[in-house]
PAPA-668058 format. One record per residue: residue in three letters; x, y, z of N, C-alpha, C, O in turn. Coordinates in steps of 0.2 Angstrom, whole numbers. Example, Ala and Ser with C-alpha at 12.3 -4.5 7.8 and 13.67 -1.06 7.14 Angstrom:
% residues 2
- type, n_px, n_py, n_pz, ca_px, ca_py, ca_pz, c_px, c_py, c_pz, o_px, o_py, o_pz
- ALA, 66, -28, 39, 62, -22, 39, 66, -16, 39, 71, -17, 42
- SER, 64, -11, 35, 68, -5, 36, 64, 0, 39, 67, 6, 40
END
This chain:
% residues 88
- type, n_px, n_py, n_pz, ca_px, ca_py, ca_pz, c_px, c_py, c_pz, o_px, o_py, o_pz
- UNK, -41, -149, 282, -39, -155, 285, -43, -157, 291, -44, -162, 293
- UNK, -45, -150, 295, -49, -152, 301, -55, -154, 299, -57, -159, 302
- UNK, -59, -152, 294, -64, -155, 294, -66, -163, 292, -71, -166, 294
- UNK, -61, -165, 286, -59, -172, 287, -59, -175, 290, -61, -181, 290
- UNK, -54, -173, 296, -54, -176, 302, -60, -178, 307, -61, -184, 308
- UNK, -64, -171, 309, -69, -171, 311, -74, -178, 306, -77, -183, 309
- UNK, -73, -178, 300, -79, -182, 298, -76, -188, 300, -79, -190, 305
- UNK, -71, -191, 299, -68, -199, 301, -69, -199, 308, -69, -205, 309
- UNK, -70, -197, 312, -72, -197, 319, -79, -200, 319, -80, -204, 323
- UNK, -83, -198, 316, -93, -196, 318, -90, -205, 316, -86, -208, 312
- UNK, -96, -207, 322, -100, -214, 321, -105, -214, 319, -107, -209, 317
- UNK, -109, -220, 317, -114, -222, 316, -121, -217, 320, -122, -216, 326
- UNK, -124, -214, 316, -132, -212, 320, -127, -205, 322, -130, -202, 327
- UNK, -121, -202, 319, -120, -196, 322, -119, -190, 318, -118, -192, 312
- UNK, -119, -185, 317, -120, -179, 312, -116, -173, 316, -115, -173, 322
- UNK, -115, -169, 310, -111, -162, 314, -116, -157, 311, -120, -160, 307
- UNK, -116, -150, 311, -118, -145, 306, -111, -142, 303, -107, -139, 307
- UNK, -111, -143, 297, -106, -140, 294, -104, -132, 294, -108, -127, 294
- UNK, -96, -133, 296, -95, -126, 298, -94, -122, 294, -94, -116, 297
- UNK, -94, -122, 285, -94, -118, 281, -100, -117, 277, -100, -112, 272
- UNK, -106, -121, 277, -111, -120, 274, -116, -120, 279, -114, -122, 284
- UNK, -123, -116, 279, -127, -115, 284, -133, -121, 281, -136, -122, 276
- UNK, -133, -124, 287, -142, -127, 286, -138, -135, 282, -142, -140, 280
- UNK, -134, -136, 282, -128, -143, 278, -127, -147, 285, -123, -146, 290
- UNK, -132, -152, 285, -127, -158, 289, -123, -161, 286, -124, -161, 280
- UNK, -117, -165, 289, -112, -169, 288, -113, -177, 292, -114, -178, 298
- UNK, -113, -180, 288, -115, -187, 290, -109, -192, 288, -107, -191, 282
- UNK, -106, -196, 292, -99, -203, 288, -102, -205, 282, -108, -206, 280
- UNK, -96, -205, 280, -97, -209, 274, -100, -217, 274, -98, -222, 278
- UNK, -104, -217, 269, -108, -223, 270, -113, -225, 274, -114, -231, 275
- UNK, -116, -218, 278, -121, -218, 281, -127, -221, 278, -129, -221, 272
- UNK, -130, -225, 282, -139, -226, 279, -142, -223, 282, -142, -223, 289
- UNK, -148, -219, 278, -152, -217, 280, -158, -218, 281, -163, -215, 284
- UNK, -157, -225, 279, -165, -228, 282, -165, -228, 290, -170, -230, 294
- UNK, -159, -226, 292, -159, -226, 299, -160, -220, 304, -161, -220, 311
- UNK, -161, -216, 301, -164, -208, 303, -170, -206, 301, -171, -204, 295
- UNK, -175, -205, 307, -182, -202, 305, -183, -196, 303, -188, -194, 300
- UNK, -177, -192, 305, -178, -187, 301, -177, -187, 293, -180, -183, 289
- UNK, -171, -192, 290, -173, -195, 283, -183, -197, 280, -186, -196, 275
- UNK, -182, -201, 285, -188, -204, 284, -197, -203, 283, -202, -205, 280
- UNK, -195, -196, 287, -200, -191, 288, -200, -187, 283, -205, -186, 281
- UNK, -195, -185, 280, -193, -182, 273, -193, -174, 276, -196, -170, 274
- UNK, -187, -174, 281, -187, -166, 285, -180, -164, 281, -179, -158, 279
- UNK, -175, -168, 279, -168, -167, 275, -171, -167, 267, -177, -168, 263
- UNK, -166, -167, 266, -166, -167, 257, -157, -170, 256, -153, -166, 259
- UNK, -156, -175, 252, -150, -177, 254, -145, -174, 246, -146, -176, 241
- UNK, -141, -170, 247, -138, -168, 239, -130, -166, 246, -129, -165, 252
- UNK, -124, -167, 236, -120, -164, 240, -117, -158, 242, -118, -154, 238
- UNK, -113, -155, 247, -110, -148, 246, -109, -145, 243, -109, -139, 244
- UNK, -107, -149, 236, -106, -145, 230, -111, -142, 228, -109, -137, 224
- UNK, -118, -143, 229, -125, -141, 226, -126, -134, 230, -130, -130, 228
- UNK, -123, -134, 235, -123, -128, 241, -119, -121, 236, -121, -116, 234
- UNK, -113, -123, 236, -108, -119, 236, -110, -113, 228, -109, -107, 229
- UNK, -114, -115, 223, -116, -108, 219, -120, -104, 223, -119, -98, 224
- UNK, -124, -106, 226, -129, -101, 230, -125, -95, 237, -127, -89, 238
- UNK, -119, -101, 239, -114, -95, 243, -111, -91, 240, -110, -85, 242
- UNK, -107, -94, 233, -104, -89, 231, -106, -83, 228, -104, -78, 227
- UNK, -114, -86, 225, -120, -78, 222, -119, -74, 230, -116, -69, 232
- UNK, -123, -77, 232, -124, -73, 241, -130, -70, 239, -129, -64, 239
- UNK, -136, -71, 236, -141, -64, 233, -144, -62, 240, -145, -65, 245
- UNK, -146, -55, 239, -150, -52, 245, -158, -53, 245, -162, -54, 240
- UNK, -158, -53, 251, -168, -56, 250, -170, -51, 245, -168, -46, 244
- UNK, -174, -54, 243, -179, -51, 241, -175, -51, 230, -177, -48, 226
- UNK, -170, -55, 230, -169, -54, 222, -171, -59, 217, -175, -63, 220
- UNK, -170, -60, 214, -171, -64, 208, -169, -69, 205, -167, -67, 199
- UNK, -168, -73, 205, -161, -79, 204, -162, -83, 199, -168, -85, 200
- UNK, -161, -85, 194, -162, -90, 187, -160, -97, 188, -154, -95, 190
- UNK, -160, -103, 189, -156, -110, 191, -158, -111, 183, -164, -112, 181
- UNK, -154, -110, 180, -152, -114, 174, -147, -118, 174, -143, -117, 170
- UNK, -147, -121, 176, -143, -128, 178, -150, -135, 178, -155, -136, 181
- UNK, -145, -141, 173, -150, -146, 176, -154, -147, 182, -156, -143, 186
- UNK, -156, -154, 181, -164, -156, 187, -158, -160, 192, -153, -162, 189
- UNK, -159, -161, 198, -166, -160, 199, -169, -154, 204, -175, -155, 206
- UNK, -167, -149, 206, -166, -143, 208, -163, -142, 214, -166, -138, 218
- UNK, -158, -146, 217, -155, -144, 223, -153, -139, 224, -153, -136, 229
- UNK, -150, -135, 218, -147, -128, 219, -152, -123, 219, -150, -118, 221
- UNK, -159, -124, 218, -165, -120, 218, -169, -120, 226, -173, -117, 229
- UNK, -166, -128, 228, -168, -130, 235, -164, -123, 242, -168, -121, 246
- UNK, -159, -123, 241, -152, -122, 243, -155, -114, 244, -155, -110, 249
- UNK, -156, -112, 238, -157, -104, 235, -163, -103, 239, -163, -99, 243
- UNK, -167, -106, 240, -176, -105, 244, -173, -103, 249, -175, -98, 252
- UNK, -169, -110, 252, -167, -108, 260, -162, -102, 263, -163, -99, 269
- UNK, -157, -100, 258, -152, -95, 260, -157, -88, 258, -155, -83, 261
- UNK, -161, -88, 255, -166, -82, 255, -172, -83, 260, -175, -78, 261
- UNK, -173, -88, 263, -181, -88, 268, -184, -85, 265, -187, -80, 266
- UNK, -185, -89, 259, -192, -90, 255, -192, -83, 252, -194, -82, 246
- UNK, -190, -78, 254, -190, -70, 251, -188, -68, 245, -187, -62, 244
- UNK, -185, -73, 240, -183, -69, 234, -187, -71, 229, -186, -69, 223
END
């Protein structure tokens, strides 16, 4: 409930770091992105939470092996890169 809360609050041009996924921004609904240079520059990659949460719940340790056999277009392989720092 707080975090809902928390999102219906953010205005326009505002973002939080989500407090249960690491490296996840939270933006309002119906944000445009053509309005953030960091979109624009292409420093984000925009997927939903949901694409986050198998990578939390493996939890792998550096340096393992991970298979995404799951459809394109590889957000959950994006996701896995970052929760390892490139080390698996």
């Amino acid at each position: 409930a707080g975090f809902r809360k928390s999102v219906k609050r953010l205005s326009n041009l505002k973002y939080f770091i989500d407090p249960e996924v690491e490296h996840v921004l939270v933006f309002p609904t119906g944000t445009k992105f053509f309005d953030y240079d960091i979109y624009l520059n292409r420093h984000i990659l925009l997927m939903d939470k949901a694409s986050c949460l198998p990578c939390l719940a493996l939890s792998p340790p550096p340096g393992s092996t991970v298979l995404d056999a799951c459809a394109a277009p590889g957000n959950k392989t994006i996701c896995l890169a970052n929760y390892l720092k490139n080390k698996g």
